[in-house]
N, C-alpha and C positions, 0 to 999 in steps of 0.2 A: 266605892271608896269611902272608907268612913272620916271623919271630921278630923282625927288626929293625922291620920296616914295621910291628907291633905294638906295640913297643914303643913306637914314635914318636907313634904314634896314644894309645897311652897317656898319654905326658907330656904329650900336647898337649890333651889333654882335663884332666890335673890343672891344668895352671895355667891353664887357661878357667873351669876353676870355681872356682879358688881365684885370684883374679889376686891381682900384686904388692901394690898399692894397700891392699887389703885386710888383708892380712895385716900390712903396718907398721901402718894404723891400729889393726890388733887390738892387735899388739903395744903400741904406748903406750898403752892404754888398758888393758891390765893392768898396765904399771908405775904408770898411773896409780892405779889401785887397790891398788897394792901398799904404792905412796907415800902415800896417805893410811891406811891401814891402820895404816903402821908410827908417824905420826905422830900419829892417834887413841889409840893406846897409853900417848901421853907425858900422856894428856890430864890435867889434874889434876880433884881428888874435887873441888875447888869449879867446874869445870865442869861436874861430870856435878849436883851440886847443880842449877846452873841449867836443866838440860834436866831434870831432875824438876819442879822448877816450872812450866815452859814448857810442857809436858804436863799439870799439873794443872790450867792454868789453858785448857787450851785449847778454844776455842769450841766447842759442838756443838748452836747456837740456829741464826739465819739465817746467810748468806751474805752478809758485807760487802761494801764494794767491796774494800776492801784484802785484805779474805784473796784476793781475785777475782784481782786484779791481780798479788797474790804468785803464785800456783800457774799461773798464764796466764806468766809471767815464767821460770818455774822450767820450767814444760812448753817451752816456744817458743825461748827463749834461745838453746839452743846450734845448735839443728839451723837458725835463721835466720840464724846468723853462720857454718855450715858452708856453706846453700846464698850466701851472699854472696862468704864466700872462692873460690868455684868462679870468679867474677868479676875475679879478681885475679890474679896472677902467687905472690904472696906466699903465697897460699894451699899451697905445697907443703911450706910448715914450719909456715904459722900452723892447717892442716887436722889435721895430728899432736899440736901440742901444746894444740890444743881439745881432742881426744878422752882425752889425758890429764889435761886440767884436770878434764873430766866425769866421771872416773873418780876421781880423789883427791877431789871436793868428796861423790860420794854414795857411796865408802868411808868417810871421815871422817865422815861425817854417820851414817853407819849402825852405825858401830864408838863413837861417841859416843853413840849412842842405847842400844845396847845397853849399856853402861859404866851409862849414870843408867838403867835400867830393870831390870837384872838378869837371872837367869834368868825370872824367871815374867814377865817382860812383853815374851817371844817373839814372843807373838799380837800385840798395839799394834805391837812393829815390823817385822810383818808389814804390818799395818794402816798403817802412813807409809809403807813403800815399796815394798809390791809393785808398786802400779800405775806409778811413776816408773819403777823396774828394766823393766818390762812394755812403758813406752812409750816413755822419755826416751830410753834408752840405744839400741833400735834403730832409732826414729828419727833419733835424731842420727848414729847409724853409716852408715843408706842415704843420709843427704845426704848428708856427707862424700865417703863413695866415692866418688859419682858428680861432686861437687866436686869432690876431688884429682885424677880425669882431666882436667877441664877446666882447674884451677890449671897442672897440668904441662906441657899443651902450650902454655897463656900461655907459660910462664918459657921451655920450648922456643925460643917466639918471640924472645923477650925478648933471649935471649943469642945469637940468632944461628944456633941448628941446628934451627928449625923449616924448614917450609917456607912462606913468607913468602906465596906466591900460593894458599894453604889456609888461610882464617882458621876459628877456633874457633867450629862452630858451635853453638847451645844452645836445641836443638830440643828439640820436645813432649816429647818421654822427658825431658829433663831438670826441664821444667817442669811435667808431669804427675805425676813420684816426688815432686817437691816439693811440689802439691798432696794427692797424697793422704799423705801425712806429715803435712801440716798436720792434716787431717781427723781422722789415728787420736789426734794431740795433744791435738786438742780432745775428742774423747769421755774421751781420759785424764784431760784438767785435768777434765770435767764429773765424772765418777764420781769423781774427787778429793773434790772442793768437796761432793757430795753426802753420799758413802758414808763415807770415813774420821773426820769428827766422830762421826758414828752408832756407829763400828765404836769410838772410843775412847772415846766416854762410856761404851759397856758395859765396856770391858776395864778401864778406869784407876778 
């Protein structure tokens, strides 16, 4: 194999593994994190007051409906509004700036946590959001992807430079990534609901 035909074979295999797609969604999803980051900072001491509260008061008896409903909302959310935008045309901007919304609300939320907890209550916010970081964030990342190729060649259509006698098909891979995302959600929201009241009645 000579040096060019290597070459070629090289790039061609980087961006196979790394497609475009991918990468802008990375991309905003670390600004998104960067931007709630820098906005958690501004937070004031009578907010981080209230998240010490919120944490002393917080349940570690049964399972309500409502805590149920909050964590099933918080887990499912975004990754059912990425596989929907895959639906859509609109999806090639609304898929980018989901994954940055997902990225400034559980930077902020975790840079806020830390502010009302301090150093020593490391562990507790380990304990709120290892499993969210664990589940939320790359589930909502394999919808997406697989989303924003199906949004692009919507808009493709849309405007005219698809090709119009090849409609967008959204076969078992799509729908099968999307089941099993749902699945690893839900063991996430369960070990939620179970394991982190347990884990902060001992810490707090």
């Amino acid at each position: 194999m000579t040096d060019s035909a290597r070459s070629r074979k090289l790039r061609y295999v980087t961006v196979d593994m790394v497609p475009l797609r991918s990468l802008v969604l990375a991309l905003f999803l670390a600004s998104g994190i960067l931007a709630g980051y820098a906005v958690a900072l501004r937070c004031t001491p009578g907010t981080a007051d209230e998240l010490r509260r919120f944490l002393d008061g917080f349940p570690a008896g049964a399972i309500s409906p409502e805590s149920a409903l909050r964590t099933l909302l918080c887990y499912f959310r975004s990754s059912v509004l990425a596989f929907l935008m895959g639906f859509a045309s609109i999806g090639v901007v609304g898929l980018p700036l989901l994954m940055a919304a997902q990225g400034f609300v559980l930077s902020f939320s975790m840079v806020s946590f830390a502010a009302a907890l301090g150093r020593e209550g490391f562990a507790a916010l380990l304990a709120l959001f290892a499993l969210r970081v664990l589940f939320v964030l790359p589930g909502t990342f394999m919808t997406a992807t697989a989303a924003l190729d199906k949004a692009r060649l919507l808009f493709a259509l849309s405007i005219g430079t698809g090709k119009r006698a090849a409609p967008v098909l959204y076969g078992a891979r799509y729908w099968y990534r999307f089941a099993v995302t749902c699945v690893c959600l839900g063991i996430g929201s369960g070990l939620e609901l179970w394991l982190t009241p347990l884990l902060l009645a001992r810490l707090i």
